[in-house]
C-alpha angles and dihedrals in degrees: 000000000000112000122227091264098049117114120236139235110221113088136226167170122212134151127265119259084340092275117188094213136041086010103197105211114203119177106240136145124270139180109233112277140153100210136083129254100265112076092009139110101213117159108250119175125161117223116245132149091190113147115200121218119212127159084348096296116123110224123190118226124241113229105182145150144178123286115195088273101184086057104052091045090054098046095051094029124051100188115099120263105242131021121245100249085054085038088063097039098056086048085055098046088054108052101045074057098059093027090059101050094043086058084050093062097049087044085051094051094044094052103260102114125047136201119021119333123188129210130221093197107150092012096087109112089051088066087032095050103052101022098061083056091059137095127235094244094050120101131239127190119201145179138228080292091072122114095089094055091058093052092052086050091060102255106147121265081231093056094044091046101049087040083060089039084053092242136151097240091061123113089261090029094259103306095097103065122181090326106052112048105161124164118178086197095061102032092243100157091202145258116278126210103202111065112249095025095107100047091077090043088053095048089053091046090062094041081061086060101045101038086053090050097042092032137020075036093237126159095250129145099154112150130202123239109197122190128203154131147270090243089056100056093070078065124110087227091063094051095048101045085048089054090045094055107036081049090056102025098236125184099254131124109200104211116196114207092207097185084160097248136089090195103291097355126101106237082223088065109050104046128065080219127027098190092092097176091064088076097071087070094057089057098048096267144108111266111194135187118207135171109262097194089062108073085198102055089042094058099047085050086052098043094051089048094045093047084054098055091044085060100055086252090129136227135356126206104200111182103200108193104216151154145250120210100198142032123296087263134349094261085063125094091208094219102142102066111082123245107243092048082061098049088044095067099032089067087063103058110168097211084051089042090051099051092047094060086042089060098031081054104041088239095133133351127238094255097051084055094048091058098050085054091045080046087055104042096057089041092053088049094050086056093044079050099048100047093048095055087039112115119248127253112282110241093242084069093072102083099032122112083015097091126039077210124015104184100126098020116058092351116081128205091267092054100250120124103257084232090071095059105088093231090060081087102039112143093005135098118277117276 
């Protein structure tokens, strides 16, 4: 049986995102398939017989793309895709997922976040779909859209909430805030605020991986999981991290959130090509293109990209199309995207799409998935609870993790922090 990452034979030429104008043809490979581009998971591979050199070895390079891979299991398997046990887990991921950002936006709106916060609505069974893959010991990068990959890693919903209420008893103590979640713990890398930022963290993360198992001989098979979005992948820090570990080989899988918009900017509109997974091929690695809104294409797509990093195969670039079902953040009216765009997607809403195949396939009964939600939803207001009776950060926290040394800086010649003098904050807001 082909694999996901296998190329097809039948020939082609399509348009590009379905675009009604200006529509650019290129002659690529494609698995049969009636549906367009967007919200699809046609098989697209460029042809190409390039061979790389590097230290006078020959290396062939991968050209790869995605075959609807949920289909082809089930016509020459008849066995479900998923047990029941993994079944429920993936709902309740899910739904703490959605659960939890819903309450952030009614904490937001109530004055109990500050600054931007971004919310993952409608991209769940992206983070579901790789993370519960995933080890403990395994790594994840993530971006201000962030709050939903630590809960899939396993970070508390206690420790997300009070880190977006600023307290102590958050996973960075209350100086992270919605963009920054980090756990040591968890290996949650952190969020990063700045798009692209994360893409180099996450490289080094998986030199880490592979420099323990080749040579310091541990028994190491840890594996990288980077997030990001479409926006970011116009960016100088996606181009050369995809160079470096396809160079080295390095156990990453370089996941694009494509949700179609940088902020208030069509996807369409900002790249010379908007097939993003078909850059993976040009640096010597598999570039797939799965359906985000399907929590089940999108993990057999995962599970075929993480096996190959544990065996030493290299990187993986998944371009997962999804959606979001908000604004780009909630201090965003959300008034450019068109209507129907947005009722589209809506209609496929992965969580709904998820409990539908549980029931169809007796997986799991209508009560059993009402209780997990009841089990969220009291889960998600004791967080809400405890951060909110959670204490502030002390002022002598400022300063701290800022210098290496901070004589001279926040530490004044008697040894106090500065901040605790009353006239640190002279002529300032309150802190």
């Amino acid at each position: 049986m082909a694999t996901a990452f296998a190329p097809t034979k039948l020939t082609a030429t399509v348009p590009l995102h379905g675009s009604q104008e200006n529509r650019l043809l290129l002659p690529i490979r494609l698995a049969p398939s009636s549906s367009s581009f967007l919200g699809s998971t046609r098989s697209l591979t460029v042809n190409s017989s390039r061979r790389l050199n590097h230290s006078n070895a020959t290396r062939r390079s991968p050209v790869v793309a995605v075959q609807e891979v949920v289909k082809e299991k089930q016509s020459t398997n008849n066995s479900l895709l998923i047990t029941k046990e993994e079944g429920l887990e993936l709902y309740e991921d899910m739904i703490l997922g959605r659960s939890f950002e819903d309450m952030c936006a009614q904490m937001y709106y109530r004055g109990k976040m500050f600054g931007f916060v971004h919310l993952y609505n409608g991209q769940e069974a992206v983070s579901t779909g790789f993370i519960k893959l995933l080890t403990k010991s395994d790594s994840v990068v993530s971006t201000y859209r962030d709050h939903v990959h630590a809960l899939s890693k396993g970070v508390s919903a206690r420790a997300v909430m009070s880190e977006l209420f600023g307290k102590v008893t958050g996973c960075c103590r209350g100086q992270g805030g919605s963009m920054h979640m980090f756990s040591k713990e968890h290996n949650m890398l952190g969020g990063f605020a700045f798009i692209g930022e994360g893409i180099p963290v996450a490289t080094g993360a998986a030199f880490s991986s592979k420099y323990r198992r080749e040579v310091l001989k541990q028994d190491c098979e840890d594996v990288t999981v980077a997030f990001f979005g479409d926006g970011t992948c116009n960016n100088g820090q996606f181009y050369e991290c995809l160079n470096m570990a396809a160079l080295y080989k390095l156990p990453i899988i370089f996941v694009v959130e494509n949700n179609l918009w940088a902020i208030g900017m069509s996807h369409l509109r900002a790249t010379s090509d908007p097939e993003i997974w078909k850059k993976g091929p040009a640096f010597g690695m598999p570039g797939v293109h799965v359906d985000g809104m399907d929590v089940l294409k999108v993990r057999e797509v995962a599970k075929e990209a993480v096996t190959r990093a544990r065996r030493g195969e290299g990187p993986t670039l998944v371009e997962c199309e999804t959606y979001r079902f908000r604004g780009h953040s909630l201090a965003d009216p959300d008034e450019l995207r068109d209507a129907a765009e947005k009722a589209k997607y809506a209609a496929r809403d992965p969580i709904a799409a998820l409990k539908k195949y549980l029931i169809e396939n007796k997986l799991a009964k209508e009560a059993e998935l009402k209780s997990i939600e009841k089990k969220i939803d009291e889960l998600v207001e004791e967080a809400v609870e405890f951060a909110d009776a959670s204490p502030q950060p002390g002022r002598s926290q400022l300063l701290e993790n800022v210098f290496a040394d901070p004589k001279g800086f926040g530490i004044g010649p008697d040894g106090r922090y500065r901040c605790e003098d009353p006239k640190f904050t002279e002529g300032t807001a309150q802190v």
